[in-house]
Structure formats: structure tokens, C-alpha cells
N, C-alpha and C positions, 0 to 999 in steps of 0.2 A: 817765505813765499807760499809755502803748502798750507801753513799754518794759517794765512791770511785769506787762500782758498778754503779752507774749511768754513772758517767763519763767514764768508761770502755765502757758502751755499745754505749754513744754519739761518744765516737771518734772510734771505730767500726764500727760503723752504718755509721758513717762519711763517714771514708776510703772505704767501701764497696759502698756506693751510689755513690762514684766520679767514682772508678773502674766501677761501673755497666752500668750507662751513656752512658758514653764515648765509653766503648767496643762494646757497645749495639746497638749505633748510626751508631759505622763504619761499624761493622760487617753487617750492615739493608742497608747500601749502598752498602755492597760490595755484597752482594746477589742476587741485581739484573740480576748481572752479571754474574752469574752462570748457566753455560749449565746444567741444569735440563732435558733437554730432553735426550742427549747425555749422561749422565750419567743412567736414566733410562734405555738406550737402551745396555748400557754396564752391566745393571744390568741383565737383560732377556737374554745377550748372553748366546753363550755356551765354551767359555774360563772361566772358574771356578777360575782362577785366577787374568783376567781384573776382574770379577764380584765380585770376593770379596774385591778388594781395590773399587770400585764402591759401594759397600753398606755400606764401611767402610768411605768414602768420603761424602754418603747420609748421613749417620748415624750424620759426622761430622758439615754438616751447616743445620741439621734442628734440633732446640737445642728444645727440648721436654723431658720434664719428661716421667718418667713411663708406666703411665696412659694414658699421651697424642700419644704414640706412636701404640697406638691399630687400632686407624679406619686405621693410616695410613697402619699397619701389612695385615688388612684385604684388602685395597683395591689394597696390593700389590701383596696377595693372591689370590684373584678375576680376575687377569691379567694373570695369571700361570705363575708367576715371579719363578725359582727354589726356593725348600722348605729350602735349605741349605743357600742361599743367603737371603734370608728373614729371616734366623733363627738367618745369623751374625747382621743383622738391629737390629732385636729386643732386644739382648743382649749389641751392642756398643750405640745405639742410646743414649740410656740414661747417660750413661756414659763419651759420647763423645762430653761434650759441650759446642763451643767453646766460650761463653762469660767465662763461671767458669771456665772452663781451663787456660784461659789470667786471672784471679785474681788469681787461684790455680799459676799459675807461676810466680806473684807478689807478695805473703802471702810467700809460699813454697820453692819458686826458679825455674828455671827454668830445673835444673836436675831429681830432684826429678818430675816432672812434665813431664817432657819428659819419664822417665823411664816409669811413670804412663800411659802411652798414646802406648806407646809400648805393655807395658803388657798385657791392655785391649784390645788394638785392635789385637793381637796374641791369646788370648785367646779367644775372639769372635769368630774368624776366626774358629780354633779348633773346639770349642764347636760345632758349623752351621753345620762344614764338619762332627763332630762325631752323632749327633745326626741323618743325613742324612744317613749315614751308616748306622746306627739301626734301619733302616725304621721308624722313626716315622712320619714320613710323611702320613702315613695310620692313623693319629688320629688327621689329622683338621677336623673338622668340614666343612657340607656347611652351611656356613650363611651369611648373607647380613649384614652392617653394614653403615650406614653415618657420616659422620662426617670430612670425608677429604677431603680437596680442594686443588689443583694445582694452584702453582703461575708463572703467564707466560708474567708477565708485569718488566717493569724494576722500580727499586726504584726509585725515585729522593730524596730531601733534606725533603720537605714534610711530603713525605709517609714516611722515615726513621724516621722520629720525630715522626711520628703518632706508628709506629712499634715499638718502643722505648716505649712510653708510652703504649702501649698495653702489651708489656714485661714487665711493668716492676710492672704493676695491676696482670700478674699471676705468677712471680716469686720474685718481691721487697717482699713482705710481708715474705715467706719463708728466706729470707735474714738476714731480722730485726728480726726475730722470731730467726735462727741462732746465730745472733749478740746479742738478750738480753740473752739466754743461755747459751753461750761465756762470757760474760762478768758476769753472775751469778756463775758460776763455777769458772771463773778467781778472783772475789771479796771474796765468801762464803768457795768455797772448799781446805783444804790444801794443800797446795803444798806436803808436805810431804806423806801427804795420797795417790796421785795419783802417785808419783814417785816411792812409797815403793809398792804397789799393781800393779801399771799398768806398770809401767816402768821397772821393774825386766825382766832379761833373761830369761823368759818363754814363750817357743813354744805353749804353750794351753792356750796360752790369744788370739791368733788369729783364730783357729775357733770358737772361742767360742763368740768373735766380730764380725765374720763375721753371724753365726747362731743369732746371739741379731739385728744386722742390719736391719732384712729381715721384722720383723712387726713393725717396728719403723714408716715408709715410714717420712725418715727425707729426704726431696731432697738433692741434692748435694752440690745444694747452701746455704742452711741449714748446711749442714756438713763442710763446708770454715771453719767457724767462728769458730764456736765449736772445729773443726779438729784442730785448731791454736792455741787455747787457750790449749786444752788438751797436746799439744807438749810443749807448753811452759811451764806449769807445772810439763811435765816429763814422759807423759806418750809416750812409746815406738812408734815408726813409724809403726813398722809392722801390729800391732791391731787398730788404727789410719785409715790405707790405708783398712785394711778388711772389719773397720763397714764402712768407707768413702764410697767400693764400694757395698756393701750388701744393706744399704739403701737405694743409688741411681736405682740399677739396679732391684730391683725385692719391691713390696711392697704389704700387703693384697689387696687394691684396685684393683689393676690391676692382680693378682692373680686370682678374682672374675670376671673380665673383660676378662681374658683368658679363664674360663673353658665354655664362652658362644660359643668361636670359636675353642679351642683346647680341648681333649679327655682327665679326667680324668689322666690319664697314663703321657702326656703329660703335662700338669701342674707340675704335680709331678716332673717328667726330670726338667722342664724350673728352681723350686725352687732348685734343688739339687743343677742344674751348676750353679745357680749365688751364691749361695756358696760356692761351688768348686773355680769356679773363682776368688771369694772375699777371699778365705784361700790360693790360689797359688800365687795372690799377697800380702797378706802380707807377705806368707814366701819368698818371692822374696826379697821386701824390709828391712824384716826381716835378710837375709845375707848379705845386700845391709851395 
């Protein structure tokens, strides 16, 4: 049994380092070439609808966790970028990453993937536009914050190797950490046990996923492996895609990381929607 979890998490680990590489590599050349300026300047308009596939496109090539998406919240805050537009950043950013995404559509498929990528960035959208309606924009905070730098050079082969390996020091270990837990649950836990319990036609296994998600702070690439293993066992998609995006999109860290720049009140909103969001997709792919 141990012996056979070993090997579960070696050829895991395997598949996921080759995925992770490769995506990693191209994705760091093809960045260079991304008008970041022009896209910031579509973010600051005032067509409300360029600007939100424009935060939704930021969101998408600057692939950061949680936590790491704060200095840049503040210093886009700091600019008087719209508070709705900055609001869809902070909810898709983490969510929207496109190395995990190219493995989420090589493990998953590519439908299920697309669906996922729909939801989240519809739902972002929503949330940004709803919360700006509620004025909560009257409970940022002024505070100053460092930590974010603009990139305004082009990659070449180098730099992309060097960015490769600097990805892969702050997101490889969350991977392998995914992939031994994947493969401990795939060795140890019954298949029968997670099918009979998790896999059952019940609608209150998904908020209740998505609410477990939120102080977990598992990243998303952490959630791959584990997400895979738990399907393949039997447990249902809908509670799967719930805690997948609960623990991506909101974590205590960055929670604690909010209330320096956002109001009490606020904090509070930011954990509700990324539950909300994490129970609206799974019941999506829960009918799915």
C-alpha cells in the first residue's frame, strides 16, 4: 500500500513537472509581448465594458496567488483605476491562471475547463459591478503599500528560463505538496468511502465545499492534483469545482492582508462573494 502510494505521487509529480516547465517557459516568452500599457489604459477608461475584459485579460497573464495579488490591488488603487474594475482583478486574478489552466485542461479536459473559465470570469465581472453599486467603495482605506513592479522589457530565451525557474521556487512546491496528497488519498482513502459520502446527489455538499475551501489557503495548483485524484475516486464535480475555487480565490493570509487596505465591512463582502461564487459554480457544474 505505501509502496504503491509512492509511486502514485512519483508519476504525479512527474506529469505535473513536465506540464509545469513547458507551460511555464512559453507562457514567460510570450509575455513579453504583451501590451501592458494599452491594456492598463483600457483599464482606467471609462467604457465599463472595454475595462472589464481588460482586468479580465490583466487578471489572466499575471498568474499570482492570492496574497500575491495585494501590492498589485493597492497600486492600482493608488492610480484611481475604477473601484469596480479593480474589484473584478481581485476576484479573477487568482483564479485565472493561465499555467494551471493549460494543466487544469490537460488532467480535466478542455470543456470542463472552458466552462470553468466562463464562470469565473462572469462571475468576477458581476461581483466588481455589484459591489460598486453598494458603494463599497467608501471603505478602502488610504494606505501606501510596496511590493509591485511593472514589467516593460521584452523576454528573450534567457529571461524566460530565469522566470521559469523563479515560478517554479514559488509555485513547484505547492504542486508537489498537491501531488503527495493526491496520491495519499489515491493509496490510503476508499474509494467506496468518497463515492458513498462525496459523490451522492446532494446539493449541500457544495456550499459546504466551498465554505471548507476558504481557510484551507490550498492554491490552485495544489488543488490540480488533489481535484483529480478525488474525481477519480468518485467524488462529484460540483463540490470538487467549489472547494477548487474557494481555496484559490480568497485565503486567511490574504484576508489579514485586506483589512490593512479594505474596511472591516469590506473584508467581510470580499469572503461572502468568493463563496458565493465558489457555490454558484459548483451548482453550475453541478447541472452541468
Amino acid at each position: 500500500m505505501v509502496l504503491e502510494t509512492i509511486i502514485n505521487f512519483l508519476w504525479i509529480a512527474l506529469e505535473l513537472t513536465v506540464l509545469f516547465v513547458l507551460i511555464s517557459f512559453v507562457i514567460s516568452l510570450l509575455q513579453g509581448y504583451i501590451p501592458y500599457g494599452k491594456i492598463e489604459k483600457h483599464i482606467s477608461g471609462s467604457n465599463k465594458i472595454w475595462a472589464a475584459g481588460a482586468a479580465i485579460i490583466f487578471a489572466f497573464i499575471t498568474p499570482f496567488c492570492s496574497c500575491s495579488t495585494i501590492p498589485i490591488i493597492v497600486n492600482m488603487l493608488k492610480k484611481k483605476m475604477p473601484f469596480d474594475i479593480v474589484m473584478i482583478f481581485l476576484f479573477a486574478s487568482p483564479v485565472l491562471d493561465p499555467t494551471i489552466l493549460t494543466i487544469m485542461g490537460v488532467i480535466f479536459g478542455w470543456k470542463v475547463t472552458a466552462i470553468y473559465i466562463v464562470v469565473t470570469t462572469v462571475l468576477s465581472i458581476i461581483i466588481g459591478f455589484t459591489l460598486h453599486a453598494l458603494g463599497f467603495e467608501k471603505a478602502v482605506k488610504n494606505v501606501m503599500m510596496t511590493g509591485y513592479e511593472e514589467k516593460n522589457h521584452k523576454f528573450n530565451f534567457k529571461l524566460a528560463i530565469r522566470e521559469t525557474i523563479d515560478l517554479m521556487k514559488s509555485v513547484y512546491p505547492y504542486l508537489i505538496i498537491g501531488a503527495a496528497i493526491g496520491a495519499i488519498i489515491h493509496g490510503l482513502v476508499p474509494t467506496e468511502w468518497i463515492s458513498t459520502v462525496f459523490g451522492a446527489d446532494h446539493w449541500w455538499l457544495i456550499p459546504i465545499a466551498a465554505i471548507v475551501g476558504v481557510p484551507l489557503y490550498i492554491r490552485l495548483s495544489s488543488m490540480i492534483p488533489i481535484s483529480q485524484v478525488l474525481i477519480l475516486k468518485g467524488m462529484a464535480l460540483g463540490p470538487v469545482m467549489a472547494m477548487m475555487i474557494s481555496s484559490a480565490g480568497a485565503s486567511l493570509p490574504e484576508v489579514i492582508l485586506l483589512k490593512s487596505i479594505f474596511k472591516k465591512e469590506l473584508v467581510i463582502m470580499f469572503v461572502v462573494s468568493v463563496i458565493a461564487m465558489s457555490t454558484i459554480s459548483g451548482f453550475i457544474f453541478y447541472l452541468i
